[in-house]
Structure formats: C-alpha cells, structure tokens
Jmol script that loads the backbone (N, CA, C; Angstrom):
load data "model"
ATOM      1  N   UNK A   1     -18.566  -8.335   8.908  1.00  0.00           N
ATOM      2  CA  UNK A   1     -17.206  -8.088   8.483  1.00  0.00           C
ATOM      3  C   UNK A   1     -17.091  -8.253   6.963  1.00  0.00           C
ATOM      4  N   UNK A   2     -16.269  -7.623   6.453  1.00  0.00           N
ATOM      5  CA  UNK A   2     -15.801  -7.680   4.858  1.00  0.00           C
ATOM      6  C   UNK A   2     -15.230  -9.270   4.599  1.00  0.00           C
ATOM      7  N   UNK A   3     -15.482  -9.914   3.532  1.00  0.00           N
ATOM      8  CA  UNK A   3     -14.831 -10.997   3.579  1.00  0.00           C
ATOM      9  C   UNK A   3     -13.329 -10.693   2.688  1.00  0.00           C
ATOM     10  N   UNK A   4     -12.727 -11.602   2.784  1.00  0.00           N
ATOM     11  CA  UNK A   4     -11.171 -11.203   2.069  1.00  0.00           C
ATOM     12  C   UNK A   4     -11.094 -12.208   1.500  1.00  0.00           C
ATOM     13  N   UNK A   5     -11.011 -10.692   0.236  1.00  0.00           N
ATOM     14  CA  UNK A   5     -10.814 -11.597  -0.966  1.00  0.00           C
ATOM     15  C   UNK A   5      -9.810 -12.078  -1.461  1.00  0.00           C
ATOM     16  N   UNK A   6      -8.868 -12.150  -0.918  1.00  0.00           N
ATOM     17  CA  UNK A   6      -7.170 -12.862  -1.434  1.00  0.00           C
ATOM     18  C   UNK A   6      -7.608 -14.327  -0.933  1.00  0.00           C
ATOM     19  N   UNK A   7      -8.190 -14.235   0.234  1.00  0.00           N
ATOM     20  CA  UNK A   7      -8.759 -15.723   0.897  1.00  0.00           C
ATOM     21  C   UNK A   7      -9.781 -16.520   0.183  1.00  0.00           C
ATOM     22  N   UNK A   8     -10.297 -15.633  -0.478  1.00  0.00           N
ATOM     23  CA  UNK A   8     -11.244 -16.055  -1.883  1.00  0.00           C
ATOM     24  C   UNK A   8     -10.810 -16.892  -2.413  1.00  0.00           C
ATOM     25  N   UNK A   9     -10.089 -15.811  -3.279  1.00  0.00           N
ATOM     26  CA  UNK A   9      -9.134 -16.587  -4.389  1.00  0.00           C
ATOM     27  C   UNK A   9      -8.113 -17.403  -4.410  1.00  0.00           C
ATOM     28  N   UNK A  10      -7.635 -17.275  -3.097  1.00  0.00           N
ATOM     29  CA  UNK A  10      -5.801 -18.322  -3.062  1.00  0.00           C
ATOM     30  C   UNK A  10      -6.363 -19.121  -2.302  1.00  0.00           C
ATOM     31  N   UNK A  11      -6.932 -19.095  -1.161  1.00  0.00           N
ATOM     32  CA  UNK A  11      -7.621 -20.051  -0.088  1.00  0.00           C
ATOM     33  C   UNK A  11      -6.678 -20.166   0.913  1.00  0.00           C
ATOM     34  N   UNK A  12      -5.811 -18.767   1.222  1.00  0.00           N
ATOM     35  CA  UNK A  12      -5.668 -19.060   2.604  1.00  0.00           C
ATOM     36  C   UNK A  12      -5.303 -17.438   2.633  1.00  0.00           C
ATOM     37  N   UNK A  13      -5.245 -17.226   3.904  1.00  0.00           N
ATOM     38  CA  UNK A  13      -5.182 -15.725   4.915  1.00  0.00           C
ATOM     39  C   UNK A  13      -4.127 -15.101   4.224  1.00  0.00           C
ATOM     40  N   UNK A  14      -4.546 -13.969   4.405  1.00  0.00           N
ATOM     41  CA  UNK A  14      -3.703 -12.956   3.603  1.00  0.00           C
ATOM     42  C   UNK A  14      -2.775 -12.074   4.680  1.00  0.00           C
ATOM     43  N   UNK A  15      -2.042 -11.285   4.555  1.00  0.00           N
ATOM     44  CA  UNK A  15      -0.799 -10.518   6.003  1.00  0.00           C
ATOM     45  C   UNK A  15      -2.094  -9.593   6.466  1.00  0.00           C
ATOM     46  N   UNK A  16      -2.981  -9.302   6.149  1.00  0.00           N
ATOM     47  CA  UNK A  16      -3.785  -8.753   7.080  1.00  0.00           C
ATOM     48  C   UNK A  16      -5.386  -9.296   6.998  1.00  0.00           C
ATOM     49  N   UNK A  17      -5.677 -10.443   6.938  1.00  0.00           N
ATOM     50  CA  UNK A  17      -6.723 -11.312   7.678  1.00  0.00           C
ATOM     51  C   UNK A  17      -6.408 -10.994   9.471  1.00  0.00           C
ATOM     52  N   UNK A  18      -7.855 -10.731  10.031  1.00  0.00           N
ATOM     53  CA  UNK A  18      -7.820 -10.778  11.188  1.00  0.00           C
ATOM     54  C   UNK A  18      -7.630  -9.424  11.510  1.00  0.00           C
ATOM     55  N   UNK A  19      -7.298  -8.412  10.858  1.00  0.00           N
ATOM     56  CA  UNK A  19      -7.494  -6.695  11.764  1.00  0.00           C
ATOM     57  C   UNK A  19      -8.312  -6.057  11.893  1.00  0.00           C
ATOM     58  N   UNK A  20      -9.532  -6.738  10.825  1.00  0.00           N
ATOM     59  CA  UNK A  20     -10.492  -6.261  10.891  1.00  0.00           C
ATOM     60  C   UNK A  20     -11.647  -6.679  12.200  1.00  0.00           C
ATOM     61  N   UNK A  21     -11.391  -7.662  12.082  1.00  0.00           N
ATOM     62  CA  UNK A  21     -11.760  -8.670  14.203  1.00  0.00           C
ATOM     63  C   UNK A  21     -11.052  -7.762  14.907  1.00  0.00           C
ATOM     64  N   UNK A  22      -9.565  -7.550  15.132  1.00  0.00           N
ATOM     65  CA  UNK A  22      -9.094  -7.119  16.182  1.00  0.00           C
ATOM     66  C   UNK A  22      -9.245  -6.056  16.339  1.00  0.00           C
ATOM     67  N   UNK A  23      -9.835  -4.826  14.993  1.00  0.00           N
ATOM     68  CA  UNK A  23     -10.040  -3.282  15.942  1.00  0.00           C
ATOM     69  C   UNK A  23     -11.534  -3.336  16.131  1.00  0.00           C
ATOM     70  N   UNK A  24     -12.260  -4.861  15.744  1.00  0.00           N
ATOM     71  CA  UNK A  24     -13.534  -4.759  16.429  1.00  0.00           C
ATOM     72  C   UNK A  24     -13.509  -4.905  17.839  1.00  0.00           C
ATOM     73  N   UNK A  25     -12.293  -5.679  18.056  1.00  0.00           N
ATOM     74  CA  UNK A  25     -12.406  -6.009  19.829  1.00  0.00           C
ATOM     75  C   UNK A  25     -11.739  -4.873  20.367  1.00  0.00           C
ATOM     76  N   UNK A  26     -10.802  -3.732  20.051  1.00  0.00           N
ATOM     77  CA  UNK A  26     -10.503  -2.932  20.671  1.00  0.00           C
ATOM     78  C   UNK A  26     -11.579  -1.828  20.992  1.00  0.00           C
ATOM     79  N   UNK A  27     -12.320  -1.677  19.540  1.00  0.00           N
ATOM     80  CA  UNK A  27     -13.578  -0.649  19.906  1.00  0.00           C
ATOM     81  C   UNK A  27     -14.301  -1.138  20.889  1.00  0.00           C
ATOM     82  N   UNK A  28     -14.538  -2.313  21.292  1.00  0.00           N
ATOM     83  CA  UNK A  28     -15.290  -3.395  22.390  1.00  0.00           C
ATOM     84  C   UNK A  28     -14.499  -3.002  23.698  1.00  0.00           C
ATOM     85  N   UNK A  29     -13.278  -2.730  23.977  1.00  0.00           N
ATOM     86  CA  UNK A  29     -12.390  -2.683  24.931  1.00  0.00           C
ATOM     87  C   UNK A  29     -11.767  -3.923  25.540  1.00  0.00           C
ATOM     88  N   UNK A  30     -11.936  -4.868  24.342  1.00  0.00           N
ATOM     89  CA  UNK A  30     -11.379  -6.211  24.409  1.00  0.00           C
ATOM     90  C   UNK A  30      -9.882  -6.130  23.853  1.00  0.00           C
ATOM     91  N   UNK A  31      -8.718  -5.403  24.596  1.00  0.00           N
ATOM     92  CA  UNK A  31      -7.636  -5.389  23.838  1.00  0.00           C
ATOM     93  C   UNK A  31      -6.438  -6.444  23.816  1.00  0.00           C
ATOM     94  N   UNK A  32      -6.896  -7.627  24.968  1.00  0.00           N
ATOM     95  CA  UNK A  32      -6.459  -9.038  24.745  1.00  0.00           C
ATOM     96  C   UNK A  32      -6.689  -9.622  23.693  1.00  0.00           C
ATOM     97  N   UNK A  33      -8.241  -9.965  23.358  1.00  0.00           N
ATOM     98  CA  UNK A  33      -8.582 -10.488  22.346  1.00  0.00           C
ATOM     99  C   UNK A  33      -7.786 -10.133  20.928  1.00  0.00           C
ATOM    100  N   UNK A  34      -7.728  -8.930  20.893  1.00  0.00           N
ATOM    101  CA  UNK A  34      -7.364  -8.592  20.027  1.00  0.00           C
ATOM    102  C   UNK A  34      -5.830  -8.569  19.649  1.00  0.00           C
ATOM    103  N   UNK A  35      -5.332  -8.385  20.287  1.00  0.00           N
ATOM    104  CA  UNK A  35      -3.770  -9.295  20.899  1.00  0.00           C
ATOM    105  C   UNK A  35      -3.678 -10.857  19.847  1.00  0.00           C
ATOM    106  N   UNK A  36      -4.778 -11.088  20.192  1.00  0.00           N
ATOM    107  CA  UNK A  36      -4.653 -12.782  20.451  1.00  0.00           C
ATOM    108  C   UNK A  36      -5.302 -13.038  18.929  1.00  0.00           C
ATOM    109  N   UNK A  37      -5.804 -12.625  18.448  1.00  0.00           N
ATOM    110  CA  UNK A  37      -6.299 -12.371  16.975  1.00  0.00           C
ATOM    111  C   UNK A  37      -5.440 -11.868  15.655  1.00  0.00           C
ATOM    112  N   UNK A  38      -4.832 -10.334  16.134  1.00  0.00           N
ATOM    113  CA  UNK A  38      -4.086  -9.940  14.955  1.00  0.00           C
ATOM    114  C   UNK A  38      -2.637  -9.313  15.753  1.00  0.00           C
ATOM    115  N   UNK A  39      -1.897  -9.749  16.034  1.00  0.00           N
ATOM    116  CA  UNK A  39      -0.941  -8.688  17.241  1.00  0.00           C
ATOM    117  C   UNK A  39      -0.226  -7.802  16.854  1.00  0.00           C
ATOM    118  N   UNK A  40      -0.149  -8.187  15.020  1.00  0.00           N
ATOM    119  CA  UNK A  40       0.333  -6.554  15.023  1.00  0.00           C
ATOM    120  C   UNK A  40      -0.573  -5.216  14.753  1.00  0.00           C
ATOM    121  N   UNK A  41      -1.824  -5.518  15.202  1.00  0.00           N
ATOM    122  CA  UNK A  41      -2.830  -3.990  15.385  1.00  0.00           C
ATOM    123  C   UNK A  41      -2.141  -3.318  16.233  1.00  0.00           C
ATOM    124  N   UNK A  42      -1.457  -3.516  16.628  1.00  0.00           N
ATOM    125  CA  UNK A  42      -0.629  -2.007  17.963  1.00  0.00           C
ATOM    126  C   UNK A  42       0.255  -1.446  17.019  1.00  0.00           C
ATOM    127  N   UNK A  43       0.863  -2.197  16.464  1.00  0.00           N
ATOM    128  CA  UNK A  43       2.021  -1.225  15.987  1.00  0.00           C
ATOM    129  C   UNK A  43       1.771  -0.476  14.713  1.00  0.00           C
ATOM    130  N   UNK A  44       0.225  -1.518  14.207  1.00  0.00           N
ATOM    131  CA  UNK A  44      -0.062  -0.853  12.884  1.00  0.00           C
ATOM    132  C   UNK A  44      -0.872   0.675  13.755  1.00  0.00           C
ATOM    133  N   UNK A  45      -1.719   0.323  14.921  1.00  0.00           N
ATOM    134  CA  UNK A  45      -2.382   1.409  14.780  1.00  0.00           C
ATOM    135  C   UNK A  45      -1.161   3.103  15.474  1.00  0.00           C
ATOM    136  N   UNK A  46      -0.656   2.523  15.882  1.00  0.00           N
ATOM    137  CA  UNK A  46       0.606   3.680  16.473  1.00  0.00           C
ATOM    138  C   UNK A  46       0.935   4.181  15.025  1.00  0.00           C
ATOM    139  N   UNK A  47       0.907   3.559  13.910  1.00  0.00           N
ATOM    140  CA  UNK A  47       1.567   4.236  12.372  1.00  0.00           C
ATOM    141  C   UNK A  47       0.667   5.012  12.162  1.00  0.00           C
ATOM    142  N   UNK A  48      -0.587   4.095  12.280  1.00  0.00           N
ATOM    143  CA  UNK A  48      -1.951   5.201  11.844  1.00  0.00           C
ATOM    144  C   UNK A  48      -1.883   6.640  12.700  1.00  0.00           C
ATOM    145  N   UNK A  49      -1.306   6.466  13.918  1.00  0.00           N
ATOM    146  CA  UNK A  49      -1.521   7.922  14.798  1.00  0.00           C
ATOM    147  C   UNK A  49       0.020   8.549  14.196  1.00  0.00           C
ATOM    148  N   UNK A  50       0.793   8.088  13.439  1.00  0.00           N
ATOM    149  CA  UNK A  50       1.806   8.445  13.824  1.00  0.00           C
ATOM    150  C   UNK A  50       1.994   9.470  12.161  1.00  0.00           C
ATOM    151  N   UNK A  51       1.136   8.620  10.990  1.00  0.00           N
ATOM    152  CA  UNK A  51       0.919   9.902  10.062  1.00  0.00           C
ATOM    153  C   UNK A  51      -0.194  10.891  10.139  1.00  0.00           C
ATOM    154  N   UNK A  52      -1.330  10.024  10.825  1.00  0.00           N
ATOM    155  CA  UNK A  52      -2.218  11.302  11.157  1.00  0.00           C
ATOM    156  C   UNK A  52      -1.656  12.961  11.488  1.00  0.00           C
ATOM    157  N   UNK A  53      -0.312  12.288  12.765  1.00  0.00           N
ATOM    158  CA  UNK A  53       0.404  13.152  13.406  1.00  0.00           C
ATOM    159  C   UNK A  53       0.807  13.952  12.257  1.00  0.00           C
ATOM    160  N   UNK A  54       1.415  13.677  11.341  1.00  0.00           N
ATOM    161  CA  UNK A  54       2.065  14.138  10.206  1.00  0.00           C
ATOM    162  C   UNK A  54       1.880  15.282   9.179  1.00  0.00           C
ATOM    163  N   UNK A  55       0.582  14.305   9.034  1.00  0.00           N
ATOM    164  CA  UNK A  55      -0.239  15.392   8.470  1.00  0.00           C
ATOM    165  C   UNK A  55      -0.937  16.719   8.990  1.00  0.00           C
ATOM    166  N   UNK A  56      -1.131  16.946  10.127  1.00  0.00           N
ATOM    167  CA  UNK A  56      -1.557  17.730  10.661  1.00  0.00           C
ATOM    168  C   UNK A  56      -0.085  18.784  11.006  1.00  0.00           C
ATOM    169  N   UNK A  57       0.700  18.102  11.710  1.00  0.00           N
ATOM    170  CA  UNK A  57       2.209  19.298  11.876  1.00  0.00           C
ATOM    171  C   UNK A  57       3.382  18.327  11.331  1.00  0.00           C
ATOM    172  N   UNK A  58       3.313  18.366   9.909  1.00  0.00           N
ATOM    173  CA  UNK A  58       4.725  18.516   8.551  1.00  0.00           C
ATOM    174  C   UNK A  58       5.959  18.679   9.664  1.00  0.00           C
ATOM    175  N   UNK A  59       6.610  17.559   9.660  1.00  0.00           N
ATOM    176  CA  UNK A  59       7.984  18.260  10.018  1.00  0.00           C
ATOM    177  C   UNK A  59       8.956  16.759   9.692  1.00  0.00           C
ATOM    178  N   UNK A  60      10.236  17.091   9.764  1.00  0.00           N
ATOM    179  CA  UNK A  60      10.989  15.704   9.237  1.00  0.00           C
ATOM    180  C   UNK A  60      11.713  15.028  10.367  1.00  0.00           C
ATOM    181  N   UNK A  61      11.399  15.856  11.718  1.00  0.00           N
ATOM    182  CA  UNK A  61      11.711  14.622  12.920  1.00  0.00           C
ATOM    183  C   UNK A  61      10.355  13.009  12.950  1.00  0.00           C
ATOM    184  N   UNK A  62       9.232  13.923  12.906  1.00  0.00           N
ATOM    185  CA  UNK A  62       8.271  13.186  12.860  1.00  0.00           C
ATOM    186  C   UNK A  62       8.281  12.611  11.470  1.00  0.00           C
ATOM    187  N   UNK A  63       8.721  12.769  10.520  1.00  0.00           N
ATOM    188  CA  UNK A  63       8.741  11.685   8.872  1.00  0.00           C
ATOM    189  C   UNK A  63       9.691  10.894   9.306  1.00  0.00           C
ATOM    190  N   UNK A  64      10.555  10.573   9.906  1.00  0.00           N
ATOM    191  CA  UNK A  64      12.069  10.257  10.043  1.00  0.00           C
ATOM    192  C   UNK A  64      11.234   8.871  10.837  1.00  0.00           C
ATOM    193  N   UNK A  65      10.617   9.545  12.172  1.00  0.00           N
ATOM    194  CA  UNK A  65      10.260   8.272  13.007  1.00  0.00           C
ATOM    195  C   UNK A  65       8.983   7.732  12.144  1.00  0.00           C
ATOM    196  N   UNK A  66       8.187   8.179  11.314  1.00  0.00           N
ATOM    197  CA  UNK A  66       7.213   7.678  11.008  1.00  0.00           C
ATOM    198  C   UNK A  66       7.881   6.268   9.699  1.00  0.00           C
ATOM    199  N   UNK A  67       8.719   6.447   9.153  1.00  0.00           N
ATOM    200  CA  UNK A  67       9.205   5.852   8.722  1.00  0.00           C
ATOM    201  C   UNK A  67       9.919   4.513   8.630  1.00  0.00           C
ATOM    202  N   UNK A  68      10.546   4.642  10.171  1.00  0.00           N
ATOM    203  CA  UNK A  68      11.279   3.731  11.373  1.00  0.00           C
ATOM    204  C   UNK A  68      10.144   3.089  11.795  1.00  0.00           C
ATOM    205  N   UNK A  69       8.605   3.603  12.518  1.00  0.00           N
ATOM    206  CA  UNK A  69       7.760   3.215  12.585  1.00  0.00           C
ATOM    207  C   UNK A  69       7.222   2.152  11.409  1.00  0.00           C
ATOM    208  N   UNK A  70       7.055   2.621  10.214  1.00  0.00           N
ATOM    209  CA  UNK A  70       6.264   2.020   8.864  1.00  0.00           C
ATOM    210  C   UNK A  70       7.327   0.422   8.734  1.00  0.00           C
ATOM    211  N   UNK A  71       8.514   0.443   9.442  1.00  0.00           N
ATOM    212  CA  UNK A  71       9.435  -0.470   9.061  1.00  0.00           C
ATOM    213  C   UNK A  71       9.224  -1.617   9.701  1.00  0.00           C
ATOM    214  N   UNK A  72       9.280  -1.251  11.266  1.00  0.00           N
ATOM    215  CA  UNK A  72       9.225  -2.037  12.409  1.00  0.00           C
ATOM    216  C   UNK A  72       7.585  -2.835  12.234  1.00  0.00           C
ATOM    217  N   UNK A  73       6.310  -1.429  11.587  1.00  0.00           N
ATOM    218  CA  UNK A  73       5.076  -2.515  11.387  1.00  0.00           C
ATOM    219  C   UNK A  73       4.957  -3.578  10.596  1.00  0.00           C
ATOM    220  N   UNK A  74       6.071  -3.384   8.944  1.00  0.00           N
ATOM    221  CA  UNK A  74       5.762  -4.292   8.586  1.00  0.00           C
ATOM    222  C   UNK A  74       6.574  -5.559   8.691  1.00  0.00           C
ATOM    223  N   UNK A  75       7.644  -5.212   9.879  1.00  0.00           N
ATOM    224  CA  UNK A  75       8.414  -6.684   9.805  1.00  0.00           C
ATOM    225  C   UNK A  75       7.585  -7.250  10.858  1.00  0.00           C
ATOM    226  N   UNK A  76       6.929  -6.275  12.071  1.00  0.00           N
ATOM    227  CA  UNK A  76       6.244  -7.530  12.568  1.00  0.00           C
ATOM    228  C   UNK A  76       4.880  -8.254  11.900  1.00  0.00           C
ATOM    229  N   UNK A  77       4.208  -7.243  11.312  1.00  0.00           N
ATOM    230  CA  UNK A  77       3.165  -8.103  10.283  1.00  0.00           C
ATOM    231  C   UNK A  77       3.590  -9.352   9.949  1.00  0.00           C
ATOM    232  N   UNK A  78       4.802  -9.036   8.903  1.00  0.00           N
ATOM    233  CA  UNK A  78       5.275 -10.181   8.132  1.00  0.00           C
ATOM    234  C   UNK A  78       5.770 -11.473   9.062  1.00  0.00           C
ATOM    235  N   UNK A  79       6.220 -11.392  10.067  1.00  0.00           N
ATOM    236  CA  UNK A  79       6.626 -12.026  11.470  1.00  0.00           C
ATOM    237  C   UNK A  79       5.145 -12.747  11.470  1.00  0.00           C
ATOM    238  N   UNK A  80       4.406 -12.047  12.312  1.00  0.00           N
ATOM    239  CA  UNK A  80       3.257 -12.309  12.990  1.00  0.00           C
ATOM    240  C   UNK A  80       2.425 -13.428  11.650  1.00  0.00           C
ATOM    241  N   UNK A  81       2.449 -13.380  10.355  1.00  0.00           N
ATOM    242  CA  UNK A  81       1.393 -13.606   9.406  1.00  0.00           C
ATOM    243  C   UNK A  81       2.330 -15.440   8.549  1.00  0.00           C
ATOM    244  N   UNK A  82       4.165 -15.002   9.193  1.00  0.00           N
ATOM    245  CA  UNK A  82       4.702 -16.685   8.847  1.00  0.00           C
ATOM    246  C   UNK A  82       4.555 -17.583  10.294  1.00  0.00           C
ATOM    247  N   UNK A  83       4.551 -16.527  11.396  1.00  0.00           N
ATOM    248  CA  UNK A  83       4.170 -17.622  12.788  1.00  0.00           C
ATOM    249  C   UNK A  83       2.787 -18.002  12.308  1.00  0.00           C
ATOM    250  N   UNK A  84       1.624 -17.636  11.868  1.00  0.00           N
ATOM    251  CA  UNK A  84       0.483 -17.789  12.003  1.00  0.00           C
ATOM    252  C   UNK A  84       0.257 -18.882  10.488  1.00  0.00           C
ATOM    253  N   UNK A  85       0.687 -18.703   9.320  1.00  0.00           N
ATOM    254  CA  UNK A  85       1.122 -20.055   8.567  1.00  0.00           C
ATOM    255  C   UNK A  85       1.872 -21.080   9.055  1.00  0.00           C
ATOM    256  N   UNK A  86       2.584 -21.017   9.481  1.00  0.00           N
ATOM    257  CA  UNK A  86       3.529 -22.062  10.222  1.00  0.00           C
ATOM    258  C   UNK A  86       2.915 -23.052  11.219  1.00  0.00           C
ATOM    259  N   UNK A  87       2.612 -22.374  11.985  1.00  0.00           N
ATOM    260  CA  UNK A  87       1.779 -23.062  13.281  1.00  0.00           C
ATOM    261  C   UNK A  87       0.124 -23.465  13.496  1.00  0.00           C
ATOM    262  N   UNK A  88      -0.771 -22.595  12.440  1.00  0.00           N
ATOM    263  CA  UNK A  88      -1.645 -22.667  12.537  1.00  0.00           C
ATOM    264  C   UNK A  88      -2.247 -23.891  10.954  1.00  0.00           C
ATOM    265  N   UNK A  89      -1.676 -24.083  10.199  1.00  0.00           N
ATOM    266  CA  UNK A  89      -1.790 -24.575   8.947  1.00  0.00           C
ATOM    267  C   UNK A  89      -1.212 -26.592   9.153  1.00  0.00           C
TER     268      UNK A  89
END
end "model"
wireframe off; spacefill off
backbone 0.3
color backbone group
C-alpha cells in the first residue's frame, strides 16, 4: 500500500486513510471488511460510477445528481473521518 503522507507529516489519519485497504477488500470480495475499515467507499465509489457515467453520456439530469451525489460523499467522509478521531484517538 502507498503510505500517507499527511500521516507523515501531521501524525495522524487524514479524511481518506483507509480506502486504499477498503477497495483492497472489495477487489477480495470482502465487502464487510471494507465497511468496517473505510465506510464511506460506497458512496465514494457510486460518485466514481456516477461521473464515469457522465462522461461517457453529457447530460444535466445526470450533472444535477452527480453533484447531489459529490455532496452527500463528502458529508459522509467528513462524518465517518470525526467518528473515527473521536472514538478511535
């Protein structure tokens, strides 16, 4: 795995420490684990399908939700990354 370097330098986990574990356990077909590791890989990876989508057929129903999408990932990131300071620290 890549080490992270914000964790380097500040000495503690950065909002995305741990996704790089969790789409190792999904490629594994471990999608608990991975749950249980980084939990917002679902919603990040639904964004990833959701501009892929985008790019391939341009249209502004799909920018509209991809957007709504990009919103909802990063409040749960940000969610998921103060439960995980909070409780784990």
């Amino acid at each position: 795995m890549l080490p992270c370097f914000f964790k380097q330098l500040i000495g503690f986990d950065c909002i995305g420490c741990g996704m790089q574990r969790a789409l190792a356990f999904i490629l594994r077909g471990d999608f608990y684990s991975a749950l249980q590791i980084y939990p917002a890989i679902y919603p990040f990876l639904v964004l990833v399908v959701g501009v892929v989508t985008q790019v391939l057929r341009p249209g502004e129903k799909i920018a509209r939700f991809n957007i709504r999408l990009a919103i909802f990932t990063a409040i749960s990131m940000t969610i998921f990354y103060i439960y995980k300071l909070t409780f784990i620290f």
